[in-house]
N, C-alpha and C positions, 0 to 999 in steps of 0.2 A: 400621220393619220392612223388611228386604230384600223383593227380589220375588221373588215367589213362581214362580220360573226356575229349571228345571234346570241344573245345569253339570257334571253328570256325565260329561258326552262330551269334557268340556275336558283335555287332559294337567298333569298333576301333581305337586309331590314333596312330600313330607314332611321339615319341618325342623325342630328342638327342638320337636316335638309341633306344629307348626301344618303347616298345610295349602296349599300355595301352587299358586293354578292357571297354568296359562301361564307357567313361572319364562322362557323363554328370551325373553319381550316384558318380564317385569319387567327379567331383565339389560340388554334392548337398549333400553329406556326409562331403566335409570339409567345407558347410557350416552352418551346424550345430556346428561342433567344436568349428568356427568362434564365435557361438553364444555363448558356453561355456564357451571359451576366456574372454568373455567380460565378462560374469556374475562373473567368477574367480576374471578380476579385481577388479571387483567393491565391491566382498566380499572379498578377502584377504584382505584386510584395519581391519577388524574386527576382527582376524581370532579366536584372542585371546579367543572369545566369543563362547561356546560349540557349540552352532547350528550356528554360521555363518561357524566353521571350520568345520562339517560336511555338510553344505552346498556347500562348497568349496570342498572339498571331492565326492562330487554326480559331481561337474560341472568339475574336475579334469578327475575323471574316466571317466563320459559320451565322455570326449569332447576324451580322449585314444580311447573310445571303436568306436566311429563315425568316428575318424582317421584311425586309423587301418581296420574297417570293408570296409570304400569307398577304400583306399591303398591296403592293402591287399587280401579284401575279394573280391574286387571284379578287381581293376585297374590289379594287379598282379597275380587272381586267380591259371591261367595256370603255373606261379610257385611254386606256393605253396600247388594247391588243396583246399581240403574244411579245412585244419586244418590252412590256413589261414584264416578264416572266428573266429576260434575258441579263440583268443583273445581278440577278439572285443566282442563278445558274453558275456565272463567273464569279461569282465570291465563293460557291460551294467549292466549287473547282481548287481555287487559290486558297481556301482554309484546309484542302486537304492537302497542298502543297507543302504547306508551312510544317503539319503533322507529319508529313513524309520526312521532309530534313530533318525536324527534331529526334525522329527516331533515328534515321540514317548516321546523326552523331552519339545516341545512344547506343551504336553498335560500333562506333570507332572504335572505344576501345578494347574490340575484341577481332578485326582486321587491318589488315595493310592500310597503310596510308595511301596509296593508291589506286585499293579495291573504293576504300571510301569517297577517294577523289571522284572517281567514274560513278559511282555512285548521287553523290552531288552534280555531277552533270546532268543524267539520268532525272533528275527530282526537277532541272531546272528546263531540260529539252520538252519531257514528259507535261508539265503545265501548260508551255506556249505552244504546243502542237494541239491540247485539248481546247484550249481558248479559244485558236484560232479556229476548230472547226466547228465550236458553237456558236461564235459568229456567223461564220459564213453560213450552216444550215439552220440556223436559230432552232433547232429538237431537243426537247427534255431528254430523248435516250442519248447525248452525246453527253452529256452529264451525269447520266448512268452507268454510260461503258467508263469513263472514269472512275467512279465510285469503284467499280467492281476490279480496275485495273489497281486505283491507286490504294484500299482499303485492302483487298483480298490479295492477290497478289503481290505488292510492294511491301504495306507497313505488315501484312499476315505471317508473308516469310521472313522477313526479317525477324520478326520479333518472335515466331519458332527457332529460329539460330538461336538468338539472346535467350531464349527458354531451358532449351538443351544445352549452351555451355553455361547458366546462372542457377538455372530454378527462379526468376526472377519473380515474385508476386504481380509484379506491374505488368508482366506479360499476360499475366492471368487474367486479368481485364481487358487488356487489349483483344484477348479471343473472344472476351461476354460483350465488347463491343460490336465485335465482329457477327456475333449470332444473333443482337440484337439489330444492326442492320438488315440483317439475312431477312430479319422477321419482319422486318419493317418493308422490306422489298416486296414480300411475298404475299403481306396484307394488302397493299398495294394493287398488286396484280391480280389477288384476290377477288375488288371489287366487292369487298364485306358490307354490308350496310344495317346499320340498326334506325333508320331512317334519315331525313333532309338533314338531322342536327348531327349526326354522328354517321358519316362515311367512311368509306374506306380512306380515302386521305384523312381525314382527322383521328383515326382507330394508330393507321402506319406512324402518325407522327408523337405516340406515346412510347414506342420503343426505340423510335427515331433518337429524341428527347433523352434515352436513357444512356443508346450508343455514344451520344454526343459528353454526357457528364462521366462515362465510364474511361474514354479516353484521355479528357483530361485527370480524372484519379487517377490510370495508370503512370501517368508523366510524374505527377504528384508525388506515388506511393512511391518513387524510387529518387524521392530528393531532385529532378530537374536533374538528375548527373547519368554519367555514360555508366553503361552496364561493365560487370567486369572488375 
């Protein structure tokens, strides 16, 4: 059963008889996916290649979890409740997984084979600990403090190593993805609003949107192959 929340205060329209809350976060939700779309195309051609099909894998999930979250989490809320939201959540989670390994073999070959190994542990402990606690608390921030764990922390330093022994251009994106999250957090938090059509969630999810195509260019710009 949905919970038992009002959403009456939420702006709305009405389309072939359904009732769609917040349509201007559902449009700026699937156009992020829009964005994932594209970057799938242009890496499935590869896929065969270890890190282009974990890239593909990051831009598969992301683009489910931005689907679902703008449809369900928020266009449908009032039928679903907040365990509508709770899908979108865990594909964000698992698309940034996928991004985490692809880089983690992007830096293979500039470590031990057993830093990498513990590493790949790391990518794959680090997922099912996040999952599981947004199950059990169903909270938007438990998909945040991942973001910040698995974006800033994990793929950030890593690919400042890859930076410092490469110069690699595709790290260079990986930072403007990094800041354009940042931005997108802080719009977020912000609460910016240029009225019901354009809020702060639909403002966040234009650099969101940008984060998400800069990291697939960076995997891109360096041919799908390991740094080094």
């Amino acid at each position: 059963m949905p919970d038992q929340v009002s959403f009456s205060h939420l702006h709305h329209v009405e389309f072939l008889g359904l009732t769609i809350l917040e349509p201007s976060t559902v449009v700026s939700s699937l156009l992020m996916t829009a964005v994932c779309a594209a970057g799938c195309r242009k890496s499935l051609p590869f896929r065969q290649q270890r890190i282009a099909f974990l890239t593909t894998g990051f831009l598969v999930f992301m683009g489910l979890a931005t689907a679902i979250g703008g449809i369900l989490g928020h266009g449908f809320i009032y039928k679903t409740g907040m365990a509508g939201k709770l899908p979108g959540w865990l594909c964000g989670i698992i698309a940034l997984a996928f991004y985490e390994r692809g880089v983690m073999y992007r830096l293979g070959g500039l470590v031990e084979p057993k830093l990498l190994s513990r590493l790949l542990w790391l990518n794959l402990l680090g997922v099912l600990f996040f999952v599981i606690m947004t199950v059990y608390y169903c909270r938007f921030q438990i998909s945040q403090y991942h973001a910040i764990y698995s974006l800033l922390l994990l793929i950030g330093s890593m690919e400042l190593y890859i930076y410092k022994k490469t110069r690699s251009a595709g790290s260079i994106y990986v930072f403007l993805a990094i800041a354009c999250g940042v931005l997108a957090a802080l719009t977020h938090l912000s609460g910016v609003s240029l009225g019901v059509w354009c809020q702060a969630n639909d403002i966040s999810h234009i650099p969101m949107a940008a984060s998400i195509w800069l990291l697939y260019a960076a995997m891109a710009r360096n041919g799908f192959e390991k740094a080094g």
